[in-house]
Every structure is written in C-alpha cells, then in structure tokens.
C-alpha positions in Angstrom: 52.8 93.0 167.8 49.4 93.3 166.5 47.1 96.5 167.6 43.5 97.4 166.1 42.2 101.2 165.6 38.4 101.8 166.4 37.7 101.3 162.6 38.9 97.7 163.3 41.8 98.3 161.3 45.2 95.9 161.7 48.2 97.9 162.8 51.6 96.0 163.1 54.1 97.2 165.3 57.9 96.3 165.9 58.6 97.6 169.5 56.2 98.7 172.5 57.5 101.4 174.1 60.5 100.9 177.1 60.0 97.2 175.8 62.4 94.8 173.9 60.7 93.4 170.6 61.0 89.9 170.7 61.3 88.1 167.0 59.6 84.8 166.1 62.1 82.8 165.3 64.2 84.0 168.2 66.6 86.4 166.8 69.0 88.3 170.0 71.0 90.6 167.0 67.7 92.0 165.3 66.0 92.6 169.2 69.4 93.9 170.2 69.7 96.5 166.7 65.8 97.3 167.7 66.6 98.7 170.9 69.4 100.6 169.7 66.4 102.8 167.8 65.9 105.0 171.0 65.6 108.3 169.5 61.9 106.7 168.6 61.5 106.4 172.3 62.7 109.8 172.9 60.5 111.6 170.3 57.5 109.9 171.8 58.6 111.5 175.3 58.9 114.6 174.1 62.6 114.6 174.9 65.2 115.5 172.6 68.0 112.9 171.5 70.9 111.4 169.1 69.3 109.5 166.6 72.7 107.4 165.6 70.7 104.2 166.3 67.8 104.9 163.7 70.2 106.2 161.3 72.3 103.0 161.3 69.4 100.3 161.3 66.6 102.7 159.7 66.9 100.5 156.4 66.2 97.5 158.5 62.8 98.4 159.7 60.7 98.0 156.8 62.2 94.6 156.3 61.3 94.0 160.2 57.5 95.1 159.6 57.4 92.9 156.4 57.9 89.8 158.2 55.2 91.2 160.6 52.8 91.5 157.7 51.1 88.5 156.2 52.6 87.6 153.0 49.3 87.2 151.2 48.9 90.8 151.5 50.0 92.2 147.9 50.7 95.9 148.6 49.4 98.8 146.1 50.4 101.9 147.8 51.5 103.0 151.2 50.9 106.1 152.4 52.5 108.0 155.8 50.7 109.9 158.1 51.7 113.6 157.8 54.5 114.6 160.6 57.1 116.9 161.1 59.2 114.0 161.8 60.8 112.4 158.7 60.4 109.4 160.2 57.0 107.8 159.4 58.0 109.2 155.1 61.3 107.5 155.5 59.2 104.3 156.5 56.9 105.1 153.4 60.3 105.3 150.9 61.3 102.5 152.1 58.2 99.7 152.1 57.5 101.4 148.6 60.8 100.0 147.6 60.6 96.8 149.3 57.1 95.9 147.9 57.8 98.1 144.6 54.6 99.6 144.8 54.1 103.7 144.7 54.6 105.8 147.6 51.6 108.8 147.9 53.1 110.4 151.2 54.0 113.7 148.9 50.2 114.3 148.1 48.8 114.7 151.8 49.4 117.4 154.0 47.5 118.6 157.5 46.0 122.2 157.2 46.2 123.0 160.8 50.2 121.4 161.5 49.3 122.1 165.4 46.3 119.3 165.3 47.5 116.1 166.8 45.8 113.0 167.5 46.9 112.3 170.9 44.8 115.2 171.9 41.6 114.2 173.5 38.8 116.2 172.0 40.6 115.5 168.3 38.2 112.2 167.0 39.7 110.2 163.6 36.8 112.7 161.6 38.2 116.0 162.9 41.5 114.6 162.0 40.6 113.3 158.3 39.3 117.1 157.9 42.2 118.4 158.6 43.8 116.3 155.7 44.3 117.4 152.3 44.8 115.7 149.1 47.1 117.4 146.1 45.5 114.4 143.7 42.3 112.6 143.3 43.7 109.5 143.9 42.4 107.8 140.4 45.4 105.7 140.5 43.8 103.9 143.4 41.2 101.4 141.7 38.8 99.0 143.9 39.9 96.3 145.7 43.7 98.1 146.0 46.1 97.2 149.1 47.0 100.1 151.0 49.1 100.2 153.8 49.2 103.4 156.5 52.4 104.2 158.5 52.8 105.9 161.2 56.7 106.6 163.5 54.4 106.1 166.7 51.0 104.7 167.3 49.3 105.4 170.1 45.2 106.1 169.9 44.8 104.8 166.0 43.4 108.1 164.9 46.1 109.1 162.6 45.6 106.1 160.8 42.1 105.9 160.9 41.9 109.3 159.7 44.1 108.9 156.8 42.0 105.4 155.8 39.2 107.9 155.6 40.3 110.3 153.6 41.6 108.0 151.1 38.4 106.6 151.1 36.7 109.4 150.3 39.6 111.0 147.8 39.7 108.2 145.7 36.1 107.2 145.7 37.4 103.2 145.5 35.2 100.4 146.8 36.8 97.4 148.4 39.9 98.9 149.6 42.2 96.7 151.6 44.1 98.6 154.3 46.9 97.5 156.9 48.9 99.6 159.4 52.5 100.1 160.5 54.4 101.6 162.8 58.0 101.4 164.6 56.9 102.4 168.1 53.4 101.9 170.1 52.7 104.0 173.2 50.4 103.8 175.7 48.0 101.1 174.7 47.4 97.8 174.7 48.2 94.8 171.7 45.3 93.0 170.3 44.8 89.3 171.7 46.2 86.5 169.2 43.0 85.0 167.8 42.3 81.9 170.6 42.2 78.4 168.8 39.6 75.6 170.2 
C-alpha cells in the first residue's frame, strides 16, 4: 500500500491496521505470516503483547517492503526514525543488508525522547528540531537514494522530519527519498495513479 506525507513523499506500507495485507501475485502463506505480526498492532494500541510473531517472520519484512518498492530505485542509505522501539532499527539492519547499502540509524537521536508525532500541535519542523545528528553526513553526495523507516506510520511527520534533517545535515542537492513502514494507522492509502 502506497501512502504520501505532506512533503509529497512516497511511503510503502505492508499492513493497514486490523487489516489483512493482500500480496500481488496472490500469496495466502506470506498474508497469513503478516498477520501473525500482531505485536505491531498492539504497540500501535498502546497495549502491551507477545511479540512471537515478529520475532519469527521479522527477517521477512524487509524482503516484503522490497517487492513493494520499485526496482529502479538503487538504495544509498536508509535511515530509521528514532524510537524506543527496536523495531523501525531492526527494519533499518535489515534493508541495509538486503540492498548492501549503509545503515545511519546510530547517528540520529531525539533530544526531547517524550516528543511524538502523533501529537497534534507537534508539525514535521518542530519534530526535525528535535533531531540530532552525531555526523555531518558528507558520505551522502547529491542525487543519493535514501530510504526512511518507520514500525508505524500514521501522520507522515516522523518521516518528513527526518527527510528534513538529512537535508539540511548533509547539505546534498537532488536527494531521492522513499518511505517504509510495517504498520499504517489511522489514515488513508494514496489512490493508484488513474490510467485514460
């Protein structure tokens, strides 16, 4: 499923929440094995649960949001959001693996832990403020591929915010950038492009 933040950036997604993702070419033991990731669910509740389901298929899910992804995009770095979760560096690890390209999840930390994006007066600015970088970010030149993920998405502004700061960190023109995330809550899929 495809979603777009306010900076009209792509975010792919495998599951919408309390719904079963359906893959293209119909495949009942991936959906099934998705489902089974409820813990994602849970955390997005606020609730508290077993996470035997995302520790059994957690190695799967990058390989899920790759076939998501178009394969013209040639990944540089990917980058996750900053959480207490593990989940959204474990995603990181692993695409950085997948594409062999170089994780930078270590280098950005939130200042204020407490500030979330789901809040309402929080905008993607106030949120790329509260970023900080360890690193310059030389190693990102222009024109680079850089993909953001994120366990949950739900507004865009954690993405959006962290497209921002990398913008500004490394000081690279013509950055390419593409979301991911497991789980999306409480919004609503972009519309397939129409065709004449």
């Amino acid at each position: 499923m495809l979603y777009l933040t306010q900076s009209q950036m792509h975010v792919h997604v495998l599951k919408e929440y309390d719904r079963r993702r359906q893959f293209h070419p119909p495949n009942l033991v991936r959906s099934i094995q998705l489902d089974q990731i409820d813990c994602i669910q849970s955390l997005a509740s606020g609730l508290k649960a077993s996470c035997a389901g995302y520790d059994q298929h957690k190695g799967s899910i990058a390989i899920w949001l790759r076939e998501e992804i178009p394969s013209l995009f040639r990944l540089s770095f990917v980058v996750a959001v900053p959480s207490r979760r593990t989940i959204s560096k474990e995603l990181a690890n692993s695409t950085s693996e997948i594409y062999e390209c170089t994780d930078l999840s270590a280098l950005f930390t939130k200042i204020n832990i407490d500030l979330r994006a789901g809040e309402q007066e929080v905008d993607a600015s106030s949120l790329a403020k509260n970023l900080t970088c360890r690193d310059d970010l030389e190693c990102i030149q222009t024109d680079d591929s850089i993909m953001i993920v994120d366990d949950i998405y739900s507004t865009g502004k954690s993405i959006d915010a962290m497209k921002q700061k990398i913008c500004l960190a490394s000081g690279a023109w013509g950055l390419h950038f593409v979301g991911a995330a497991i789980l999306a809550v409480g919004t609503t899929p972009t519309p397939p492009p129409s065709t004449p």
